[in-house]
N, C-alpha and C positions, 0 to 999 in steps of 0.2 A: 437367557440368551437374547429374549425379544426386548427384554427391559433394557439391558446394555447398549442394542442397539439404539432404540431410543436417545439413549442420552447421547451417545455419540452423533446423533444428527440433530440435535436439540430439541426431540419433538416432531419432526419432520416425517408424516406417514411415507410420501412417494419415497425421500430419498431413505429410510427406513426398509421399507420392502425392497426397493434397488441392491443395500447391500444388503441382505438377508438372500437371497435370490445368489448373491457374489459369491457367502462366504458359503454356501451350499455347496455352487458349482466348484468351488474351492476346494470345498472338502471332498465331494465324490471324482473330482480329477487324480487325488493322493493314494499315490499305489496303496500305501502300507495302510490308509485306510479301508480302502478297497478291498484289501485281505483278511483283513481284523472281520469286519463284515464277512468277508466270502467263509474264514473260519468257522464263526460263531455259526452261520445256516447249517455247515457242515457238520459242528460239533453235535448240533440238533438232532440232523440225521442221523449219525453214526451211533446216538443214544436208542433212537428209538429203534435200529436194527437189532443194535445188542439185546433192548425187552421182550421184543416181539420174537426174538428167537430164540427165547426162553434161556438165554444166558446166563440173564442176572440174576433169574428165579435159582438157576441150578450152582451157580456161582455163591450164594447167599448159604443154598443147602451144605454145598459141600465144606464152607467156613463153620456153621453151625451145628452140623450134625456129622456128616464123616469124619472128618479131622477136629471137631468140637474146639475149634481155637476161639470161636465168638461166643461165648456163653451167656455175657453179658449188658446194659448201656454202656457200662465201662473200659470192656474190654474193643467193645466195637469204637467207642469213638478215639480211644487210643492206638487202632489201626489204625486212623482218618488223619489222627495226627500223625503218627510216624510217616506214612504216604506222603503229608505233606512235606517232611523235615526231607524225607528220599529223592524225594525227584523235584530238584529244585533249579534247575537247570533253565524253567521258562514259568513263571506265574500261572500263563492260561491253563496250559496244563495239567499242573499243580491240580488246583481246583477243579477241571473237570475230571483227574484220573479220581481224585478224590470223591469227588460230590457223588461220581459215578458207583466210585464201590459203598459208599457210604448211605446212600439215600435206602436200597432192599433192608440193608443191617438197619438202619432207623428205625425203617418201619416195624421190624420184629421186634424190636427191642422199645416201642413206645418210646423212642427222643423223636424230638419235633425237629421239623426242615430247618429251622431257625438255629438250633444251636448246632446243627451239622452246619449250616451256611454258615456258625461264626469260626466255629474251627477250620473248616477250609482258607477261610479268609483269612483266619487268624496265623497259619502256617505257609502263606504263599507268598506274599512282600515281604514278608520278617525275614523267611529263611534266605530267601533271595539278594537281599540287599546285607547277607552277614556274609551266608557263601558266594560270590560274585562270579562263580564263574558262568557268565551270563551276561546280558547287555547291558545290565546295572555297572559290571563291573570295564565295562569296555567303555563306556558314558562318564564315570566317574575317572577313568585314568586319562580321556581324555581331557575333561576341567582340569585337572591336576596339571597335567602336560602345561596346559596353556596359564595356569599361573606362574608356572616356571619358564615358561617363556618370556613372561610379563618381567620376571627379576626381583616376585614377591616371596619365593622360597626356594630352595636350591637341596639337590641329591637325587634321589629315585623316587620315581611316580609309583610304582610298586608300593614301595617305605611308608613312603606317606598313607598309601592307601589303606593299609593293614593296618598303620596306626590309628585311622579314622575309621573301622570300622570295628575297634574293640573298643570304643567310645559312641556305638550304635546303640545307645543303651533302651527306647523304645521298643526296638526287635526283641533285645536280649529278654526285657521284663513281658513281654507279651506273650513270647515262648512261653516261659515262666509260670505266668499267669493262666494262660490257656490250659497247661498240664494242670497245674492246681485244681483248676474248674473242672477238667474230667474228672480228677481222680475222687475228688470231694464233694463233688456235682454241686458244685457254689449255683444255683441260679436267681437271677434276681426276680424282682416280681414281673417283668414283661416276660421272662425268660419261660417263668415257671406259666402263664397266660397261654403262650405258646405250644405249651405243651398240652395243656388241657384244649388247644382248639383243634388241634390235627386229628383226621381223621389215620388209621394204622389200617395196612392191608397184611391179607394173611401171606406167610412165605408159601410156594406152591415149590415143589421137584419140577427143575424144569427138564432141559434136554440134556446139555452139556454146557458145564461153566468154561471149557477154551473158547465158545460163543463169544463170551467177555473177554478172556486173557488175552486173549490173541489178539482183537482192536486195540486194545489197552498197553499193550506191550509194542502196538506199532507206533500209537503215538509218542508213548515216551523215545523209542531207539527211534523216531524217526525226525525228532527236534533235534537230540546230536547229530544224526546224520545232514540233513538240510542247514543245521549251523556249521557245518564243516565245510559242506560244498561252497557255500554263498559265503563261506569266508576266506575260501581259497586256502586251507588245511588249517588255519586258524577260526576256533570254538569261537573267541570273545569276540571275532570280527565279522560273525555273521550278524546275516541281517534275524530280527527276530520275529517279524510280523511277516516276513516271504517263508521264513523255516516253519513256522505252525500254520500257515496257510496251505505250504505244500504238501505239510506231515498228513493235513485232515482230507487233504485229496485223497492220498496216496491211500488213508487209513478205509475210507470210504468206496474206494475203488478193489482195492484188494479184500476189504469183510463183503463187498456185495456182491464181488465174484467168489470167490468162496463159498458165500452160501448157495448161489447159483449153481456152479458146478457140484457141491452136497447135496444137493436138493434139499439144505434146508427151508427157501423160498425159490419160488417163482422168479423170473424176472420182472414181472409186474409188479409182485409184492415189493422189491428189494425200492423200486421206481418209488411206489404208493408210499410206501412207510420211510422213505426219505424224506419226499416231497411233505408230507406230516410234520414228521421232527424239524425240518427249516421251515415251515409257515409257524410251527410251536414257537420257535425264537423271534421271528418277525418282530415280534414287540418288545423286547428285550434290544433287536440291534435297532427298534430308533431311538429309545429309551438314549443308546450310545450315541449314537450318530447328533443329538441337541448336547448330549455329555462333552463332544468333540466339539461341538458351536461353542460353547461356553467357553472353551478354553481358547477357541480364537478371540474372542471376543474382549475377556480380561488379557490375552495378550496385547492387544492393540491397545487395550484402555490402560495398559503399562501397569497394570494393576501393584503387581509384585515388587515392582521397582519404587513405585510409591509409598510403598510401606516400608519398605527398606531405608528407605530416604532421613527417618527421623533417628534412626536409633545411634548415630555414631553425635547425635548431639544431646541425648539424655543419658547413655550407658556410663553403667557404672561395673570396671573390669567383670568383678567379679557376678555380675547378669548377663555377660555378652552372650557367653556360651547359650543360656536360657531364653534370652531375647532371640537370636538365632533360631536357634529351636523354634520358638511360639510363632517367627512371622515365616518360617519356611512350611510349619503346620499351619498357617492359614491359607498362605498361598495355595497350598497342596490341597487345601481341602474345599476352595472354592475356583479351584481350575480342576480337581479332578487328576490330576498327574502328577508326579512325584518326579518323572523325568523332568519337565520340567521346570519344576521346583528348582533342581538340581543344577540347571542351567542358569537359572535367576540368581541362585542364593549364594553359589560358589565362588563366580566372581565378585561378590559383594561381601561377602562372612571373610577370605581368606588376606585381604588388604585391609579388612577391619581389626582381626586380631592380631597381624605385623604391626599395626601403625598403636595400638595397644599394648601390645608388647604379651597380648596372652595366650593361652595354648593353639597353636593351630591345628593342632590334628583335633583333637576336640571342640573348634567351632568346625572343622570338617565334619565330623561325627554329627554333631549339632542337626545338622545340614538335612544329612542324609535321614536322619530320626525324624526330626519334623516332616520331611517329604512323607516319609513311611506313616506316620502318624494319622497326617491332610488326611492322604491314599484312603489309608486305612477307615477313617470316618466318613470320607466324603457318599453320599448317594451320586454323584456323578463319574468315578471313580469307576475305571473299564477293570478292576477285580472286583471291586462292592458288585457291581450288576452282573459279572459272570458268575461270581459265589452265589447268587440268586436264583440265578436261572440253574447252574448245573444241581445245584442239591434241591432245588422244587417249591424256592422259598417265596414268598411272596416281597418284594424287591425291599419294600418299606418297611413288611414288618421285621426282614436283616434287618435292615440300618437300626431302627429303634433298638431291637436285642442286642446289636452287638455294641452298642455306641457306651453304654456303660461300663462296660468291662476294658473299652482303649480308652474313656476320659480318664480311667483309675491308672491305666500301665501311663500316658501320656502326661499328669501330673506329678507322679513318681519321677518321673524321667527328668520332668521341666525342673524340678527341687534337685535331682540327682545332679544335673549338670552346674546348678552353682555348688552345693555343696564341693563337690571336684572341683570347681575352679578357683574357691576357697581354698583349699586346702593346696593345689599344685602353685 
C-alpha cells in the first residue's frame, strides 16, 4: 500500500502521507467497511462465549462419543467440508460456522489449524461463486445486464449466467481436489510441517453443546433473514456486509442474554470475554483494513486495466479463454477481491470474445475462476485472513500450506480452458 503510494506521488514523502491519511479517512467513512470490521470484533466475541461456556468442549463430546459420528481426521474434516458445501449462502460465514466446529475436532484428532484453514477456505469462494445465490450472483447479473445494454450480447442474464458458471472450472476442480486431499490425506511437505508443529489440546465434557448450536444456527438463519430484509424480499439484492454485521449483533446479543438469564455467565463475564474475543481479532482486522488500502490503491493505479490492455493485440483464439483467466487471477490476487475482479474483467473479457468470435459464456467463466483463483491465493484476500483467524491458523503459515494445492487446481484449469476452447 505505502509502496504504491510512493510511486503515485513520484517519491514525494508530504504529499505521500497527505493521501495515505485520504485513503484512510476514505476507507473508515465506508459503511460496508465499517461493518466487515464491526463483524470480524463480533465474530471474535461470539467465539470466545461459545469456549468459555463449555459448548464446544461438550459439542466436540457429543460428535465423538454420544453419537460417535467423528471417529476420525477423516471423518471430521469431511464434516468441515460438507459445512462448507451447506451454508453457502455468504463466505464469512462459511468459514467461521466451519472454522468454529472444526477447530475442538482438530484438535482431538491431531490435524493442524492449517489444513483446517485450507479446507474452510477451500469450500467458501468455490462454493459460492458455483451456487450464486448470494451477492456473487447479484454482481455477476449485474455485469451481465450491462453488457447487454452495451449491444455486446442479447437474451437473458440468467442464461448467460448459468452458462458461465458451468465453465467455473477452478471452483469445480478445487472442490475436487480438496475431497481428494481429505480422503487420501495428500499432504505436501509444508502441510505435513504443520502438522508436526501444532501443539493438540485434550477434548474436556463440557456443559451442553446447544452452547454452540444455538450461536451457530443464529448466524446461519440470520444472513437469509437480514439478506431478505435489506433486500426488500429479495435474497440476491441484499446487501451482504449490512446482513453479517447485523446477523453477529443480533447472534451476540441474544447468546449473551441467554446465558445471562441461564446463569451460565455473569453479566460481567458475558462483557469480559467478549471484550477478549474482539481485542483477539484486533490484529487480524488491520491485517484487513491495509488489505482494503491495497485495493484502493491498485485501483487508482488502474492496475487491472493495464494488464488487460495488451492481450487483445497478442491473443491467439484459442488462449483468450486462458489469458482471461491468468490476468483476472492476477488482478484478484494482488487486489485481494475477486469482486472486483469481476468488475474489471467483465467488461473487457465479454467484447473481447464478440469481436473474436469465441465462446462467451466461457471467457465469462474465465472471469469468474481467475477471480476465484487471485481470492483464493492472495494473503490480502478478506477470506484468506478470515480462514486464518476463524480456524486458529497463523495467517502466513495458511497462505504457504494452502498455495500448493490452488497453484495445482489453478493450472489445471489455465490448460482446461484452452483445451475447451480448442475443441468448441
Amino acid at each position: 500500500m505505502i509502496v504504491g503510494i510512493l510511486i503515485m506521488n513520484q517519491g514525494s514523502l508530504l504529499s505521500s502521507v497527505m493521501q495515505f491519511l485520504e485513503i484512510s479517512r476514505h476507507l473508515l467513512t465506508q459503511a460496508w467497511i465499517l461493518q466487515t470490521f464491526g463483524f470480524l470484533l463480533l465474530m471474535g466475541s461470539v467465539m470466545v462465549l461459545m469456549e468459555k461456556s463449555g459448548g464446544v468442549d461438550a459439542f466436540v463430546h457429543m460428535l465423538t462419543k454420544k453419537l460417535a459420528l467423528v471417529e476420525s481426521s477423516r471423518a471430521s474434516l469431511v464434516l468441515i467440508y460438507i459445512i462448507g458445501i451447506v451454508i453457502f449462502i455468504e463466505t464469512s460465514i462459511t468459514v467461521l460456522v466451519a472454522g468454529s466446529v472444526g477447530r475442538p475436532l482438530c484438535d482431538a484428532h491431531n490435524i493442524s489449524r492449517a489444513k483446517l484453514a485450507y479446507v474452510c477456505d477451500s469450500t467458501s469462494a468455490p462454493v459460492g461463486s458455483i451456487i450464486m445465490f448470494n451477492g456473487y450472483g447479484a454482481l455477476m447479473l449485474g455485469l451481465i445486464t450491462a453488457q447487454m445494454h452495451l449491444g455486446y450480447i442479447q437474451g437473458d442474464s440468467v442464461s448467460w449466467l448459468m452458462s458461465a458458471i458451468g465453465f467455473n472450472l477452478y471452483a469445480f476442480f478445487t472442490l475436487a481436489l480438496t475431497f481428494i486431499v481429505i480422503w487420501f490425506t495428500l499432504d505436501t511437505q509444508s502441510m505435513k510441517n504443520a502438522v508436526v508443529k501444532h501443539e493438540h489440546s485434550l477434548v474436556a465434557q463440557g456443559s451442553n453443546p446447544w452452547y454452540m448450536i444455538l450461536p451457530i444456527t443464529m448466524m446461519v438463519g440470520g444472513v437469509f433473514l437480514f439478506l431478505y430484509l435489506s433486500g426488500d424480499g429479495d435474497i440476491l439484492k441484499g446487501s451482504g456486509s449490512s446482513s453479517i454485521f447485523y446477523t453477529m449483533v443480533m447472534t451476540f446479543v441474544l447468546t449473551g442474554g441467554y446465558f445471562i438469564v441461564g446463569k451460565i455467565m455473569s453479566v460481567k463475564e458475558v462483557f469480559v470475554n467478549g471484550y477478549l474475543g474482539a481485542k483477539g481479532i484486533f490484529k487480524v482486522t488491520s491485517i484487513l483494513f491495509f488489505a482494503f488500502g491495497i485495493g484502493e490503491v491498485t485501483n487508482a493505479m488502474h492496475t487491472g486495466i493495464y494488464l488487460a490492455s495488451f492481450t487483445d493485440t497478442i491473443l491467439n483464439p484459442i488462449w483468450l479463454a486462458s489469458t482471461i483467466f491468468l490476468l483476472a487471477a492476477i488482478i484478484s490476487f494482488s487486489t485481494g477481491t475477486s469482486w472486483g475482479t469481476f468488475g474489471v474483467m467483465i467488461p473487457i473479457a465479454v467484447p473481447l470474445a464478440v469481436s473474436m468470435d469465441a465462446n462467451i459464456a466461457l471467457a465469462m467463466g474465465a472471469v469468474i475462476s481467475g477471480g476465484i483463483f487471485g481470492d483464493h491465493c492472495s494473503p490480502i484476500s478478506d477470506t484468506t485472513i478470515i480462514s486464518s483467524m476463524a480456524s486458529g491458523c497463523d495467517h502466513v503459515e495458511h497462505v504457504k500450506t494452502q498455495l500448493p494445492y490452488a497453484l495445482f487446481s489453478g493450472i489445471f484449469a489455465f490448460f482446461s480452458f484452452a483445451l475447451i476452447s480448442g475443441l468448441s
